[in-house]
Backbone bond lengths (Angstrom), bond angles and torsions (degrees), N, CA, C in turn:
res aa  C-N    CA-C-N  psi(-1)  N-CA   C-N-CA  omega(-1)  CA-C   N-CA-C  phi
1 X - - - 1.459 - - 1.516 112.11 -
2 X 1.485 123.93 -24.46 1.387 127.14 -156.58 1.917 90.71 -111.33
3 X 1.082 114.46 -28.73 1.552 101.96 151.24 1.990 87.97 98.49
4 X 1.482 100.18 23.97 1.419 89.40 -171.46 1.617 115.32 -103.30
5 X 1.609 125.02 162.25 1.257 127.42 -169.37 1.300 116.02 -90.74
6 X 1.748 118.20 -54.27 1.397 130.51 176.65 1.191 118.77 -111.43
7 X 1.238 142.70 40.67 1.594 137.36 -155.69 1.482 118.11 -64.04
8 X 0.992 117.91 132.77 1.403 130.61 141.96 1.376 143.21 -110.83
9 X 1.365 111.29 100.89 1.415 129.40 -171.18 0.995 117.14 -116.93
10 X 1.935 102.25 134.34 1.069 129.43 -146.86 2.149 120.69 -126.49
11 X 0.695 126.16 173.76 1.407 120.58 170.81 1.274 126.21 -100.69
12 X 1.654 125.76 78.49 1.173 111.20 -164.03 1.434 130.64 -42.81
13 X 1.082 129.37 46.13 1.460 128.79 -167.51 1.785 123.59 -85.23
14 X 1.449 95.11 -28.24 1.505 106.87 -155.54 1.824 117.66 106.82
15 X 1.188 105.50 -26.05 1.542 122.63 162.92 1.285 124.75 -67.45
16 X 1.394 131.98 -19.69 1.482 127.05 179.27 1.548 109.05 63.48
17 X 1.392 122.10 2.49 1.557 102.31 175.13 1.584 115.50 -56.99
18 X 1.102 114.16 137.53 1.426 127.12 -162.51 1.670 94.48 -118.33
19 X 1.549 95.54 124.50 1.665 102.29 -176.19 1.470 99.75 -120.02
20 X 1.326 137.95 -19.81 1.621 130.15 147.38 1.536 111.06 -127.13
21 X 1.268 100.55 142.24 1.772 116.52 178.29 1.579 89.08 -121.10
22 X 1.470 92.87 146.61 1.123 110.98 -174.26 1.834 98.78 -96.82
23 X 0.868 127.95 -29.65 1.676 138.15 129.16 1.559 118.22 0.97
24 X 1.161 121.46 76.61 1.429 116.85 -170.81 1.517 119.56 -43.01
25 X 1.459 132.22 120.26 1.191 141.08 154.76 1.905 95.01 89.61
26 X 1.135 113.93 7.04 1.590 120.34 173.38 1.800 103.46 -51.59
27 X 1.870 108.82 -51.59 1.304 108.76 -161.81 1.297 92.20 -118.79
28 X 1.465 147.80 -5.57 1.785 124.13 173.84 1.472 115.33 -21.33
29 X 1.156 132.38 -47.58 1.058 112.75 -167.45 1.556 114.99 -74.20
30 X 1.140 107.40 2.52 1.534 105.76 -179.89 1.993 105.94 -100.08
31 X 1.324 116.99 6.22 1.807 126.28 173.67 1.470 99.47 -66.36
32 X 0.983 137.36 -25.00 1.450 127.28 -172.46 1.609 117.72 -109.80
33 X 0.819 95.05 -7.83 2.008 120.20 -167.01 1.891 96.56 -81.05
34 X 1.631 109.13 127.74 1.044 118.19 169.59 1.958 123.66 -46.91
35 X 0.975 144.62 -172.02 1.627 140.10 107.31 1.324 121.92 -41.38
36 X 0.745 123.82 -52.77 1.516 141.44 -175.91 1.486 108.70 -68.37
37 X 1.076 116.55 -16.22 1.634 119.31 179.99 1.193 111.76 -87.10
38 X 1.855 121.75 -22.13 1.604 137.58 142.84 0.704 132.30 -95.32
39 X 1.519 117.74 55.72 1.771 138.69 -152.04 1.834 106.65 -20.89
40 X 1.680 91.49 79.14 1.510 107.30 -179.60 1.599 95.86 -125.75
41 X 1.847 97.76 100.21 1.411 104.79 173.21 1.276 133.63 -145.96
42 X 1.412 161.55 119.90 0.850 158.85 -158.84 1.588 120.31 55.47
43 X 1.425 147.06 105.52 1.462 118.66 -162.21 1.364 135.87 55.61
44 X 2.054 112.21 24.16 0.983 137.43 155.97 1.291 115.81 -79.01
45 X 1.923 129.31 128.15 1.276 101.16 -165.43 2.080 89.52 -123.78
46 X 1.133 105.49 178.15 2.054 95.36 -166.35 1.784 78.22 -136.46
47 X 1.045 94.70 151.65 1.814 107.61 139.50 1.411 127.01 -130.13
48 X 1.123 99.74 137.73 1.738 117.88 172.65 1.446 134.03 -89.13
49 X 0.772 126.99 152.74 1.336 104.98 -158.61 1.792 100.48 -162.98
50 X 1.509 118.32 90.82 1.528 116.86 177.39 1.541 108.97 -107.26
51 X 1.391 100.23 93.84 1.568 105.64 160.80 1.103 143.65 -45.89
52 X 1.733 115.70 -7.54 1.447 125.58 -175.09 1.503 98.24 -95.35
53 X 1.254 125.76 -20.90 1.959 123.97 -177.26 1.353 100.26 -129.14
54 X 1.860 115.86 15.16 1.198 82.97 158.40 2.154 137.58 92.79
55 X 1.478 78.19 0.60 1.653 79.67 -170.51 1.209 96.15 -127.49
56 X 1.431 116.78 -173.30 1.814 131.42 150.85 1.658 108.54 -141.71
57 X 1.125 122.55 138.04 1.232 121.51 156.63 1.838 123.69 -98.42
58 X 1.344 84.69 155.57 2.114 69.46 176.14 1.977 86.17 -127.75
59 X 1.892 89.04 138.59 1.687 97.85 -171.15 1.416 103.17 -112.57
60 X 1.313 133.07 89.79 1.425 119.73 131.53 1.342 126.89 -7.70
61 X 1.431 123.81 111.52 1.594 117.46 167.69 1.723 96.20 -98.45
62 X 1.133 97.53 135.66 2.245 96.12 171.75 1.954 87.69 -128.82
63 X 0.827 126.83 148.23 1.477 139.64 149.76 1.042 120.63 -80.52
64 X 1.135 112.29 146.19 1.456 116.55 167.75 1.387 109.97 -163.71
65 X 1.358 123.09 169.81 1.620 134.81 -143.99 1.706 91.13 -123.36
66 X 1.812 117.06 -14.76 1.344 117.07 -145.51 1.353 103.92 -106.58
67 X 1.719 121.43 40.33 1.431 119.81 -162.59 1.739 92.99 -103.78
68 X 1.414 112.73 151.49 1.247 119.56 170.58 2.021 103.40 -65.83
69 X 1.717 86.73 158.08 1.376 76.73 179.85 1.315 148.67 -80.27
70 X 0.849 172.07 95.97 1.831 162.29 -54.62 1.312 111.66 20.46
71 X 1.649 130.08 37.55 1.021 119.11 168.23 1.543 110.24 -131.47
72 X 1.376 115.77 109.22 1.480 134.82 163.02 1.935 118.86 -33.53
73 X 1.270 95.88 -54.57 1.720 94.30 -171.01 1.509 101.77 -150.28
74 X 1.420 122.24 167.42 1.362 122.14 169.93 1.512 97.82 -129.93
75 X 1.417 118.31 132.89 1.576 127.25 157.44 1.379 118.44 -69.10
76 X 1.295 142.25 90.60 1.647 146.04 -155.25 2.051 88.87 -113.35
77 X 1.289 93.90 120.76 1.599 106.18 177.34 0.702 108.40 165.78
78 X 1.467 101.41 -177.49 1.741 127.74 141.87 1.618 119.46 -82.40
79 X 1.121 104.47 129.54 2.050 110.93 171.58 1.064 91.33 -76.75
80 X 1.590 101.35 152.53 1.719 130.36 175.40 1.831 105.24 -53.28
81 X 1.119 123.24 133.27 1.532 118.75 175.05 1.939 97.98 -55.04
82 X 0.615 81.08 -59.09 2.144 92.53 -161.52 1.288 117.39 -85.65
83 X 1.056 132.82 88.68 1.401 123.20 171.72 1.660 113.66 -98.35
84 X 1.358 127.73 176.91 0.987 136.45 167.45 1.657 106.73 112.02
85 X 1.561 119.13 173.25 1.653 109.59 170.65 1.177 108.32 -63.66
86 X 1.654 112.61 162.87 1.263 137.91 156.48 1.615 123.12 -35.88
87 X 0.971 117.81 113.24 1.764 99.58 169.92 1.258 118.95 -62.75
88 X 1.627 129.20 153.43 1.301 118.05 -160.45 1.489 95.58 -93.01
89 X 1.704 106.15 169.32 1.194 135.83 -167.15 1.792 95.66 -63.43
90 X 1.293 97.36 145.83 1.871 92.47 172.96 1.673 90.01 -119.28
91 X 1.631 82.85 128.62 1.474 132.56 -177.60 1.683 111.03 -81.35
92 X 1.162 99.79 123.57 1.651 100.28 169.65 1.527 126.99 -85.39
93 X 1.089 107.45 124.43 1.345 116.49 170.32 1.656 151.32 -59.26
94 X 1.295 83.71 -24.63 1.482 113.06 171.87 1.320 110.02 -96.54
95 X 2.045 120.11 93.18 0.998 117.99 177.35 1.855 90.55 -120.65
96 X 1.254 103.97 139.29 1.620 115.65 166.25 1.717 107.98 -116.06
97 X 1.527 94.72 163.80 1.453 90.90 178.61 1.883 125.40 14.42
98 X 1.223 111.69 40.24 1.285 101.59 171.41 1.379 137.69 98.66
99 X 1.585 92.66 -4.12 1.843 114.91 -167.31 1.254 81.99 -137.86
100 X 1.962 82.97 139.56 1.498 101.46 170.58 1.403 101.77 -138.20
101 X 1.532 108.62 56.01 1.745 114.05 152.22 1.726 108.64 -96.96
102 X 1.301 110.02 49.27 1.705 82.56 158.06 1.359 107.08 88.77
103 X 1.205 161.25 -40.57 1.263 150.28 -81.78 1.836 85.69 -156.24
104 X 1.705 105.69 122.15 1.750 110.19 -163.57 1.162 76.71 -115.25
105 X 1.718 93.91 150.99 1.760 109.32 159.71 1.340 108.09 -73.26
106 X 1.362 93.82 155.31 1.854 114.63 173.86 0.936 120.67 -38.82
107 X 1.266 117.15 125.86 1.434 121.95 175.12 1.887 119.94 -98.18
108 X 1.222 95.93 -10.55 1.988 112.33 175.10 1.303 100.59 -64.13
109 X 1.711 95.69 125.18 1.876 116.11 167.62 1.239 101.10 -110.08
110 X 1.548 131.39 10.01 1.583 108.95 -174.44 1.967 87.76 -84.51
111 X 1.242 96.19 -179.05 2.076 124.70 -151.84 1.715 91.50 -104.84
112 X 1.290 107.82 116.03 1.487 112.56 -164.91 1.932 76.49 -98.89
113 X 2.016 103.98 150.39 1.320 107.53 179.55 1.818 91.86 -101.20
């Protein structure tokens, strides 16, 4: 629903319990595991956090009894403006001797004594 690539989600608590790593097989054992099994309930809030595009979301959980039927959860918001990867870093071209801060050879033709 959140349109994300690598997530890591977390328990906003101050605790760092981590309920997805984007870390392969870090959290599987947590795919079968309730909310409630990380006493995450009502006015529980998570953050997410995908380092490959760049964003975080913060998720409010609210309950409610008032969902149509066959429906598990509702996403209530705004979507992220930008999704997708990062564009890559722009690289400089002008490398001399080995350094690539910027730094041009001399351009002076006057006759050093």
């Amino acid at each position: 629903k959140f349109a994300m690539v690598a997530p890591d989600v977390q328990i906003d608590d101050g605790k760092g319990t981590i309920l997805i790593s984007s870390e392969e097989g870090e959290t599987e054992a947590n795919n079968h595991r309730k909310l409630s099994d990380f006493a995450i309930r009502n006015g529980t809030r998570l953050q997410a956090d995908d380092f490959l595009q760049d964003y975080t979301l913060l998720i409010n959980v609210l309950h409610s009894e008032d969902l149509e039927k066959d429906v598990e959860f509702e996403v209530v918001g705004d979507a992220p403006e930008r999704v997708g990867p990062k564009p890559p870093e722009p690289t400089s071209r002008n490398i001399s001797n080995g350094s690539d801060d910027g730094a041009q050879p001399s351009t002076s033709t006057g006759k050093s004594q």
